[in-house]
C-alpha positions as CSV (number, residue, x, y, z in Angstrom):
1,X,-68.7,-83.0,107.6
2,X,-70.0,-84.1,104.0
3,X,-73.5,-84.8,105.8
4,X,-73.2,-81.5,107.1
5,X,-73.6,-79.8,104.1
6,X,-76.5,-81.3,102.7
7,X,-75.1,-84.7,100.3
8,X,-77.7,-86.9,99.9
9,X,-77.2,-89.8,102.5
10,X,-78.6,-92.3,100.0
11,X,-75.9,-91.5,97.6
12,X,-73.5,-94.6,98.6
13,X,-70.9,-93.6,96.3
14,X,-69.6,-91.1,99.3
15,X,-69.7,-94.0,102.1
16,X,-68.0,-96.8,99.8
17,X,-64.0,-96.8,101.2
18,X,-62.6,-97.3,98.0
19,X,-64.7,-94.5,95.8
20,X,-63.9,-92.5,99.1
21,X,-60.2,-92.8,98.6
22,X,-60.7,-92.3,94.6
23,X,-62.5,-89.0,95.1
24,X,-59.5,-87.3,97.5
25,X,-56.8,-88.5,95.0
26,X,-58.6,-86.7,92.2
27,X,-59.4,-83.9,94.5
28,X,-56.0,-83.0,94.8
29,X,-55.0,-83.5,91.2
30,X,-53.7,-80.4,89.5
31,X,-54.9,-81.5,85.9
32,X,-58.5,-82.0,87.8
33,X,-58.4,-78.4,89.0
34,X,-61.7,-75.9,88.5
35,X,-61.3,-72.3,89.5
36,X,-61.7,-71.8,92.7
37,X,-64.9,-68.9,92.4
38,X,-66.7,-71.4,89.9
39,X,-66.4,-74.2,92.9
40,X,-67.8,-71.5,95.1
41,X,-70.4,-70.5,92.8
42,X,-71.6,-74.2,92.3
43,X,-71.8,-74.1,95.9
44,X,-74.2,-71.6,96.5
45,X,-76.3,-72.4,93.8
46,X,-76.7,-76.0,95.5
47,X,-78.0,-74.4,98.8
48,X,-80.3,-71.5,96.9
49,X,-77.6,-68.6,97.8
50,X,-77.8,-69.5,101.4
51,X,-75.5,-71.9,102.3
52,X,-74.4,-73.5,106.3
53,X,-70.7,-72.1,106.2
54,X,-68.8,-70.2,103.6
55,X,-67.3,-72.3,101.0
56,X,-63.9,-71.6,102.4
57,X,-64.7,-72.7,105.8
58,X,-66.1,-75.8,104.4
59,X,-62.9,-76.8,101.9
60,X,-60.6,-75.8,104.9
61,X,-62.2,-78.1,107.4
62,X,-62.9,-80.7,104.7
63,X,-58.9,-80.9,104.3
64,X,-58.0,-80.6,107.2
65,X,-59.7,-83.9,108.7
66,X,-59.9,-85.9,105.7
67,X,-56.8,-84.6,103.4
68,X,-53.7,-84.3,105.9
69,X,-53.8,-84.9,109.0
70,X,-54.4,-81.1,110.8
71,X,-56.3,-80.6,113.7
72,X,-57.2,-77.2,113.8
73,X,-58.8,-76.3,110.7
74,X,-59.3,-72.8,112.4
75,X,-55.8,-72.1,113.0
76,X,-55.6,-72.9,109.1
77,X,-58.8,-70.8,108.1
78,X,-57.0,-67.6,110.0
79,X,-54.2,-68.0,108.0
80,X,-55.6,-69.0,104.7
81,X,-57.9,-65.7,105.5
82,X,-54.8,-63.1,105.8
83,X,-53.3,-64.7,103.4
84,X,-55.9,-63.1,100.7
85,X,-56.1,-60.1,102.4
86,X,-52.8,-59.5,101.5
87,X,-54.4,-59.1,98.0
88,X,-53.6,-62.7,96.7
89,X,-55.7,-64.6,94.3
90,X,-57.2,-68.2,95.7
91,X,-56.7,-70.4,92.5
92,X,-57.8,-73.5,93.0
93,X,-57.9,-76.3,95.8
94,X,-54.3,-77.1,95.0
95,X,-53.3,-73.3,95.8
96,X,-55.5,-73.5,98.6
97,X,-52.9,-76.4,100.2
98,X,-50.0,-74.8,99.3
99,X,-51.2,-71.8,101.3
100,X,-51.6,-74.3,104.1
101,X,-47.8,-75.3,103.5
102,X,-46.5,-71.2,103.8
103,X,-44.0,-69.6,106.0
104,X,-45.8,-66.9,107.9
105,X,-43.3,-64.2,105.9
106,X,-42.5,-65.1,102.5
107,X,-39.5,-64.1,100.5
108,X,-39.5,-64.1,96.9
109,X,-36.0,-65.1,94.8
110,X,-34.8,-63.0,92.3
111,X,-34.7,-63.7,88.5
112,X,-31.1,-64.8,87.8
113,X,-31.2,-67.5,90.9
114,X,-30.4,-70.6,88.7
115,X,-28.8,-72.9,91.5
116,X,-29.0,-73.8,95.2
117,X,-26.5,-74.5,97.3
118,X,-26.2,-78.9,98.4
119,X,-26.2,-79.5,102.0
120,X,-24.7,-82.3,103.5
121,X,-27.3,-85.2,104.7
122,X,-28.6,-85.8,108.2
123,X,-25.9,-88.8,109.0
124,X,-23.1,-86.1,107.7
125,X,-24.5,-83.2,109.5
126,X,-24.9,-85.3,112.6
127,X,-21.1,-86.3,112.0
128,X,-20.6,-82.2,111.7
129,X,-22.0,-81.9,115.3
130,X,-25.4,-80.4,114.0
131,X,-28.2,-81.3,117.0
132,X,-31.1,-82.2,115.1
133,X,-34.2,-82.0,116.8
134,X,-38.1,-82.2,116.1
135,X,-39.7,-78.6,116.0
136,X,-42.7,-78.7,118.6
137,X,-44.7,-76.3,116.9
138,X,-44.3,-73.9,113.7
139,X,-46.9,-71.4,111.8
140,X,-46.9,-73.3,109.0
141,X,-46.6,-77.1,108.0
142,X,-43.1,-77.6,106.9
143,X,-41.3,-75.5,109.8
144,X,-37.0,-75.1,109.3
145,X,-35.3,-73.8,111.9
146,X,-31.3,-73.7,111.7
147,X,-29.9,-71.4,114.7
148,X,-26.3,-72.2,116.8
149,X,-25.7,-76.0,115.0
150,X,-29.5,-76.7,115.7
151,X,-31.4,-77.7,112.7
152,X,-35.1,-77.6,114.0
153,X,-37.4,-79.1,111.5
154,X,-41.3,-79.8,112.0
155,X,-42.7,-83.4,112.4
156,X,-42.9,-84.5,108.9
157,X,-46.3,-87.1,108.9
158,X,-46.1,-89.5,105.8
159,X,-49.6,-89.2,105.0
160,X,-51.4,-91.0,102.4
161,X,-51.5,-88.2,100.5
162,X,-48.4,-86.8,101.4
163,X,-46.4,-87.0,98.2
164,X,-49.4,-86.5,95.8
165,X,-50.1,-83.5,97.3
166,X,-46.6,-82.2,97.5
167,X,-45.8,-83.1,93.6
168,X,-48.8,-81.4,92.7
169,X,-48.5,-78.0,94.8
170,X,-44.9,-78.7,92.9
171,X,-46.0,-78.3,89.5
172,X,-48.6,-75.3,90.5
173,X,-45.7,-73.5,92.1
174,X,-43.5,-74.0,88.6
175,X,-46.1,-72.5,86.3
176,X,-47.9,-70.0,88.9
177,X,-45.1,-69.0,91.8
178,X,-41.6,-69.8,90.2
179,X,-39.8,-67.2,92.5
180,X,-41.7,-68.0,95.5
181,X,-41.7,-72.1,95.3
182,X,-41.5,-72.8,98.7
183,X,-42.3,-76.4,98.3
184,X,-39.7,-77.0,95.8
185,X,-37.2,-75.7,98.0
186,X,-38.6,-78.1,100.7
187,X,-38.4,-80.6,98.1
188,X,-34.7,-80.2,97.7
189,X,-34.1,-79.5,101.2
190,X,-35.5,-83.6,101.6
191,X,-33.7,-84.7,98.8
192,X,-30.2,-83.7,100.5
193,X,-31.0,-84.4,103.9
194,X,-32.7,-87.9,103.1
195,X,-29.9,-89.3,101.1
196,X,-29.6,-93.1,102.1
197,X,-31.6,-95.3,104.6
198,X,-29.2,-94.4,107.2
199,X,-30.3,-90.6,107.0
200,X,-33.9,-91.6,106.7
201,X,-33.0,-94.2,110.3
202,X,-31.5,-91.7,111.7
203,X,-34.5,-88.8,111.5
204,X,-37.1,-91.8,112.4
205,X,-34.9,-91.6,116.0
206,X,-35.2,-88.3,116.4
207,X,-39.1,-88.6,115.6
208,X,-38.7,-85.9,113.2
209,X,-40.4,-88.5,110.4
210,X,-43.0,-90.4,111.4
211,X,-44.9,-92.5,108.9
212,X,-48.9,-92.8,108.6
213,X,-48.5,-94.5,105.3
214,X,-51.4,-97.2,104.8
């Protein structure tokens, strides 16, 4: 995909494992952030105002095969798409995978919502008579379901970039979406559910974590 768009083959620094791995840490950095219309400026300026794809297109694909581990990018694009039709304002590459990360109808918390509510973890749930069970699809990445004493929950991949990208969509949801922080709530939701080794065993088993670290 980078040679797609015109990077000089010659220029190593791209092809080089370790620099490779450097440049997608930083990518997703919050603090390394530029707006996202200057970005898209930049890059029609590099291709003379007439560039192979719309920058969009290119960051979605770009993240979805080299960032986390998504297959179709288009499936991603359509949502990204109605997502700022809806009149919201793309920020920056950080926003752009927290949009990746969004229920298809969002909710947003009122003001004076200063606690949530602890939920048992998966060994004491499973104790409770809860099923647990692996969703097998979901409109967005971190799919919930809890319905009849099933808790559905998507797949959840432990990517390389997994918890980077979640503590930084983190702190642009604090400053940016306090009273829709979606992965903050996900964030929590882990915390209780994952509680011991035992919890963490026990989701393994029911291949509802599966871990690409490395």
């Amino acid at each position: 995909m980078i040679g797609e768009v015109g990077i000089d083959p010659l220029d190593q620094a791209f092809y080089l494992p370790n620099q490779v791995s450097h440049f997608k840490t930083n990518l997703v950095l919050l603090k390394n952030q530029i707006q996202f219309f200057v970005l898209n400026n930049f890059f029609q300026s590099a291709f003379h105002g007439c560039p192979p794809m719309r920058f969009l297109e290119f960051c979605v694909n770009y993240m979805a095969s080299s960032i986390i581990p998504i297959k179709d990018s288009g499936k991603l694009l359509r949502k990204v798409k109605e997502y700022l039709n809806l009149g919201h304002e793309l920020k920056n590459l950080v926003d752009l995978l927290r949009i990746f990360h969004l229920p298809s109808t969002m909710k947003t918390t009122s003001a004076n919502v200063e606690e949530l509510i602890s939920i048992p973890n998966a060994v004491q749930l499973q104790e409770a008579g809860v099923q647990l069970l692996k969703v097998s699809s979901s409109d967005y990445l971190l799919g919930i379901k809890f319905t009849k004493g099933v808790l559905e929950i998507l797949m959840l991949i432990g990517h390389d970039y997994f918890e980077l990208i979640m503590r930084n969509i983190f702190v642009l949801e604090s400053y940016h979406y306090p009273y829709q922080s979606y992965i903050g709530y996900y964030d929590f939701f882990l915390q209780m559910l994952v509680d011991t080794d035992k919890d963490a065993n026990l989701l393994i088993q029911n291949d509802i974590i599966k871990d690409w670290l490395g």
